[in-house]
C-alpha positions as CSV (number, residue, x, y, z in Angstrom):
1,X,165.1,94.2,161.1
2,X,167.7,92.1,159.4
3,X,169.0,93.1,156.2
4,X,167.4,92.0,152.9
5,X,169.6,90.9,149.9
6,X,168.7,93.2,146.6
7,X,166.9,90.1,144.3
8,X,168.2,92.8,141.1
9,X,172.1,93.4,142.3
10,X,172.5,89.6,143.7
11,X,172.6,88.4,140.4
12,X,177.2,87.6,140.4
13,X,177.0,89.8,137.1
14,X,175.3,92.7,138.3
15,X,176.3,92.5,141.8
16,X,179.9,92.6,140.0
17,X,178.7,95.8,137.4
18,X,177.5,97.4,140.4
19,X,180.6,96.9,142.8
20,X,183.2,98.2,140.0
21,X,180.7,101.1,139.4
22,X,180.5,102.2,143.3
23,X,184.5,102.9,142.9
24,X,184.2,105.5,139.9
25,X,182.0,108.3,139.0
26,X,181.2,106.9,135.7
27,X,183.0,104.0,133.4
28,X,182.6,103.2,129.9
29,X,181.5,99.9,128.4
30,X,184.1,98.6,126.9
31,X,186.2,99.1,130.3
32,X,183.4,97.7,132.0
33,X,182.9,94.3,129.7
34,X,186.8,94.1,129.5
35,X,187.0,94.1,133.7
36,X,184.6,91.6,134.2
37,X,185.3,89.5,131.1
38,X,181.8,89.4,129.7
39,X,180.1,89.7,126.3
40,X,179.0,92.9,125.0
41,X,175.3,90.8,124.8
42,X,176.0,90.0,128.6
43,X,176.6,93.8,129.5
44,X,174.1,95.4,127.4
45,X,171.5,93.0,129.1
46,X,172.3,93.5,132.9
47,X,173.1,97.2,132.6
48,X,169.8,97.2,130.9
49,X,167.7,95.5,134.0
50,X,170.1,97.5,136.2
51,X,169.0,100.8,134.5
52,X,164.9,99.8,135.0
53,X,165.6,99.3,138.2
54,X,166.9,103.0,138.5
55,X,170.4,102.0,139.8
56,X,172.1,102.8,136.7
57,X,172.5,105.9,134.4
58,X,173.2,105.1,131.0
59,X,175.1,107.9,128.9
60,X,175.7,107.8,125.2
61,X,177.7,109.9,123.4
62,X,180.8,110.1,121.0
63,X,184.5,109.8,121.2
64,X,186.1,111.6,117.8
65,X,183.4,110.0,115.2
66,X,182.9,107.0,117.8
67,X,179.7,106.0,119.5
68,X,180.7,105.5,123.2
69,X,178.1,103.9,126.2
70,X,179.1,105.2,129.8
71,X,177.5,103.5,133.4
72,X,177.4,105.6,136.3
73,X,175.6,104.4,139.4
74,X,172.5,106.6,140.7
75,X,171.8,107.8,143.9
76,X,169.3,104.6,144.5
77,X,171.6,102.4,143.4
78,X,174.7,103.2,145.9
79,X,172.0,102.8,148.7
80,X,170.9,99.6,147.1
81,X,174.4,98.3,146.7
82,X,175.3,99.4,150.3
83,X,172.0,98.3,151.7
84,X,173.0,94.6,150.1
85,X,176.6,94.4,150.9
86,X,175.2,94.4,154.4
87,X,172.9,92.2,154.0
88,X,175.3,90.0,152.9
89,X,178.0,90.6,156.1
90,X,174.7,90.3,158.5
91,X,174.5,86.7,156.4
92,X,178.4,85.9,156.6
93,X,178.3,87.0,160.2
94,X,176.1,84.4,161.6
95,X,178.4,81.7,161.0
96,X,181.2,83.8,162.6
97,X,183.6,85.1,159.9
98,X,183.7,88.1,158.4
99,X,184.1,89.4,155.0
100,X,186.1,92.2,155.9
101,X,189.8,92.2,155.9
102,X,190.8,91.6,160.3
């Protein structure tokens, strides 16, 4: 069966959230939003649709006296993200490259 690509991580922005997420245990917003050089609005609303999906935790909690928002992907979302980033080199494949360093 060929590999399917995720309709809710292809989106660039949330196939980006998700990618940056897969290399930490958890990261906070603002490091987040700052990395991919997006709004807050922007963030809030893909880490939203990422989190009804189930691929995202959401964690709030304070700094000091300062709200703070941390992402951390969920067990169904590393499979989802690994599940579409071969679906994407089965894609890239076919036309003989590769997206893998070689």
């Amino acid at each position: 069966m060929t590999p399917q690509l995720n309709p809710v991580i292809h989106a660039p922005t949330r196939l980006q959230i998700v990618s940056l997420l897969a290399a930490a245990d958890e990261a906070e917003f603002a490091f987040v939003r700052d990395n991919l050089d997006i709004s807050d609005s922007v963030l809030s609303k893909h880490a939203s649709a990422l989190e009804a999906a189930g691929y995202v935790k959401i964690r709030k909690g304070h700094v000091g006296k300062r709200p703070r928002t941390w992402f951390s992907l969920t067990r169904e979302g590393r499979a989802a993200y690994t599940a579409h980033v071969a679906a994407l080199q089965a894609i890239v494949t076919q036309s003989g490259l590769t997206v893998l360093p070689g």
